[in-house]
N, C-alpha and C positions, 0 to 999 in steps of 0.2 A: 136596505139602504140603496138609493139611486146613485150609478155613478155620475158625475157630470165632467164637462170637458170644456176648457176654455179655447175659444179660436180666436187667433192673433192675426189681422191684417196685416202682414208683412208686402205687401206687394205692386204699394204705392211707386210710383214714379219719382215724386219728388223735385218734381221743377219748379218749384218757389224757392227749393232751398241751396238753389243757386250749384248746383255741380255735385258729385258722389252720392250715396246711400244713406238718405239722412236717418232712418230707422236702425243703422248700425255707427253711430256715432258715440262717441263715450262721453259719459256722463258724470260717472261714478269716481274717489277718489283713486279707485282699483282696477280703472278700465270699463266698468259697468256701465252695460247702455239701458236704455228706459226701460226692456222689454225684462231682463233684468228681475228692475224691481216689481213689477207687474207679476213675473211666474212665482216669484216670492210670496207677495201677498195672495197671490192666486192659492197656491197649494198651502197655505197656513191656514187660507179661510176654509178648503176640505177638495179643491177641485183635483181630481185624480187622473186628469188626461189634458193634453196640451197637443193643440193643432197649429201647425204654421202655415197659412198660407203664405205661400211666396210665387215668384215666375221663374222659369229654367234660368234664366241668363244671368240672377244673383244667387242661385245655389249653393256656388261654393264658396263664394264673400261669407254669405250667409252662415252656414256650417261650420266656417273656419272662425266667424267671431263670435257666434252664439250656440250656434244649432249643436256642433256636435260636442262642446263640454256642457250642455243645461243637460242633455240626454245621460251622460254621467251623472252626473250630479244629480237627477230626478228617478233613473233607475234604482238608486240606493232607498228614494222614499216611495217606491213602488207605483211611480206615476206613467204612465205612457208616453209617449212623444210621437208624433204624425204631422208628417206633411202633406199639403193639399198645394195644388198648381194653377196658378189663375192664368190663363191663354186668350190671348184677342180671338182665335177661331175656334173655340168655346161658343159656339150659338145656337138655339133649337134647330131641332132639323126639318129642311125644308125653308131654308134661309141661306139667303146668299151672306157671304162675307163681305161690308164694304169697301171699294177699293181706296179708298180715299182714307180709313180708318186705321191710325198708328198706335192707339193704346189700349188695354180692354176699357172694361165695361161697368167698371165701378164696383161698389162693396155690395152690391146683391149678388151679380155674380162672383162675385169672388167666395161669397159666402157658399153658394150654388157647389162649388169646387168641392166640397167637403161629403158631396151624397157618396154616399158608400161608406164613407168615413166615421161620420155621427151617426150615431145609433141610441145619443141618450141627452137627457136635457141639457143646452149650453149656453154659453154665455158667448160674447162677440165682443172685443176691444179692437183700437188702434193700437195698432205696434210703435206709433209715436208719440202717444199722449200717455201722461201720466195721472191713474183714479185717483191716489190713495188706500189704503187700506178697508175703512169702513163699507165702501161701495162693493168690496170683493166679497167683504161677508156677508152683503144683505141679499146681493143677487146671487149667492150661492145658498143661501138659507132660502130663497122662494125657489129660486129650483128644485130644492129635496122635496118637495113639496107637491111635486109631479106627479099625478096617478091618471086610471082613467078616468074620464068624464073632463078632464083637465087640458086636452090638448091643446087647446086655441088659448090659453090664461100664459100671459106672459107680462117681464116687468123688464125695467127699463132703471137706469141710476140717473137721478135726475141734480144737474150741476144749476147752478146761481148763474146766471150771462157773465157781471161782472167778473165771475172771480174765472174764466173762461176765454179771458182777453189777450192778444198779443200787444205789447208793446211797440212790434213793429210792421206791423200791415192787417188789413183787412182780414179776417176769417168768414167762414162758412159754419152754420151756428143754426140746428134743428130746432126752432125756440114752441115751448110745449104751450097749450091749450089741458087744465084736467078739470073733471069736475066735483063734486064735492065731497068724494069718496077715494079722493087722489087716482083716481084712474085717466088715462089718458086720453083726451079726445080727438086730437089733432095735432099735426105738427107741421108747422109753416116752416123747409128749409130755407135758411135766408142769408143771403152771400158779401160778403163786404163788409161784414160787421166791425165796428173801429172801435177802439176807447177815448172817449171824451172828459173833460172835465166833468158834464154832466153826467157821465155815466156811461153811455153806447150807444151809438147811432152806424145808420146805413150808407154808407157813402154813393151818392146818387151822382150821374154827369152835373147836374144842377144846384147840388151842393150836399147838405146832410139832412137825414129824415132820424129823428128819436128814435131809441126803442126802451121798453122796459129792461134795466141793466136786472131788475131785480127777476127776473123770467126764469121760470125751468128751462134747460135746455138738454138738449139731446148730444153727447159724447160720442154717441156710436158706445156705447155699453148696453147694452140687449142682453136681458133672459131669456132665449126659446126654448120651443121644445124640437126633438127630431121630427117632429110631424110639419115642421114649418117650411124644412126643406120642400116638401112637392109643391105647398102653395108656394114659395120661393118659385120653382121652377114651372110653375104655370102662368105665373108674373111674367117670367121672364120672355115668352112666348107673345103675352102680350103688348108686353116693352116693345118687341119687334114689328108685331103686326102695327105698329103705330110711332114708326119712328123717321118714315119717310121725308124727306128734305132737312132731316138734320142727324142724318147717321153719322157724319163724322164727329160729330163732338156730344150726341146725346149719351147719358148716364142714366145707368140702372141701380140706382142708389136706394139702402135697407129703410132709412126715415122716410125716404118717397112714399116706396111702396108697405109699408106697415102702416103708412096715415091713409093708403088707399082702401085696407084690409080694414082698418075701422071704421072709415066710413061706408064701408057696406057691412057692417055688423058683425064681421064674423070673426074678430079677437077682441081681446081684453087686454090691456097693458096697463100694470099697475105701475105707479113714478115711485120708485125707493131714494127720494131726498137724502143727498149727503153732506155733510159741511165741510167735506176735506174738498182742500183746492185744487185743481187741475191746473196742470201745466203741460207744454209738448214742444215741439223742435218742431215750428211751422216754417220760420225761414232761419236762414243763419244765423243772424242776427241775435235770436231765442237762445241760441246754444250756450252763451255765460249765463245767463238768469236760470235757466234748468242743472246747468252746475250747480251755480249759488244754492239753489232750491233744495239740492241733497244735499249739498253741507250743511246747511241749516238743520232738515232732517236727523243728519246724524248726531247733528250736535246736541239736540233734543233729546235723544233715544229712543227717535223712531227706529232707527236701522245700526247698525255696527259699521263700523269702517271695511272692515273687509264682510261684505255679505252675506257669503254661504259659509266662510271658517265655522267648523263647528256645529251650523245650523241642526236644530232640532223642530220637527213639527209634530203639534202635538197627535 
């Protein structure tokens, strides 16, 4: 059986969300923040290791509101825990650091962080958004699935636009192109996406451009494999040879360059469609609606009120 391991973006900045650590915000009736429910479903659907990226400077926030009791409480289900450190001067070598350049370098590298780390097929979430359950077990179920001849075959959880939407500002929204074998051909990242009457459009200087609300789009939920990391890290080399006059604010972002890998032929990403809804804490604002959204939850029985009392997997 393959192990696999879930890495967790912890290491966003968070300047939409208006001041503190929005990835360590409570959510939960119990104090519970999103990541939370996420290592939950994660380890019920079979994943047996758990990566955090994060950066030195929120470490011990970090540790103190999640890191060092999930590591209790996941050592009893015989799951691993690992940190990974995302750093602005983290860049190939033979590269200058730009001086002008205050934040890393987006979710490729960040993901990059984990070489040494991952040794087995993984999967990749936001530490602020919320999958649901279903998405955890289908990209856990194509992971086991891993052998040779397989290394470049990867899947992706693929969300509805609509149900993907902030109520209060624009997002940044991977919207999918697949073809008729649901495998994925492309991915147009596209930024400012708004919810409209009609559905979601792009907010332009000049007004609003449609988009299809009913679109696959990309969460930043990836199945790879550990083979992904060196082309990762050969990307990244060429992220830099080609980043001249806009070092200070370009980004090395995972949907970029996985639509760049497709289109020169050399992966496969299947779209694993889920109908559970996403939600996340993009700006403050979000933070009662993703309350509300777990009480609902529990009210349901999806979840229990106190989360891990008790917890049994199977």
């Amino acid at each position: 059986m393959n192990k696999t391991a879930l890495v967790i973006l912890a290491a966003g900045i968070g300047s939409r969300f208006g001041g503190g650590i929005k990835q360590l915000e409570p959510v939960g009736p119990k104090g519970e923040i999103i990541m939370d429910y996420s290592i939950h479903d994660a380890v019920e659907a079979g994943f047996d290791k758990i990566v955090f990226i994060i950066r030195h400077d929120i470490e011990k926030d970090f540790k103190e509101v999640i890191g060092d009791r999930i590591e209790k409480i996941l050592a009893e289900k015989g799951v691993e825990v690992c940190y990974a450190f995302q750093e602005l001067a983290d860049i190939p070598e033979g590269f200058e650091l730009p001086a002008d350049r205050k934040k890393p370098w987006g979710t490729g590298q960040a993901v990059l962080a984990c070489k040494g780390i991952i040794r087995e097929p993984f999967a990749v979430i936001n530490a602020d958004d919320y999958y649901g359950k279903e998405a955890f077990v289908k990209v856990h179920d194509f992971l086991m699935t891993y052998a040779p001849g397989r290394e470049n075959d990867y899947c992706m959880a693929g969300f509805i636009l609509k149900n993907t939407l902030s109520e209060n500002g624009g997002v940044t929204r991977g919207i999918c192109k697949l073809d008729g074998e649901g495998y994925l051909t492309g991915v147009d990242e596209t930024s400012n996406i708004v919810k409209t009457e009609e559905g979601a459009a792009v907010q332009e200087e000049n007004g609003r451009k449609p988009v299809d609300a009913e679109s696959f789009v990309s969460m930043n939920m990836w199945g790879l494999t550990p083979e992904f990391i060196g082309l990762l890290e050969d990307g990244f080399v060429e992220f830099f040879q080609n980043i001249e006059g806009n070092a200070e604010k370009a980004e090395y972002l995972l949907p970029i360059y996985i639509d760049e890998l497709l289109k020169k032929g050399q992966v496969r990403v299947k779209v694993l469609g889920t109908s559970d809804k996403w939600f996340g804490v993009t700006y403050k604002e979000d933070k009662p609606i993703v309350v509300d959204s777990f009480r609902s939850l529990i009210e349901s029985g999806v979840y229990q009120e106190d989360l891990f009392a008790g917890w049994t997997v199977k």
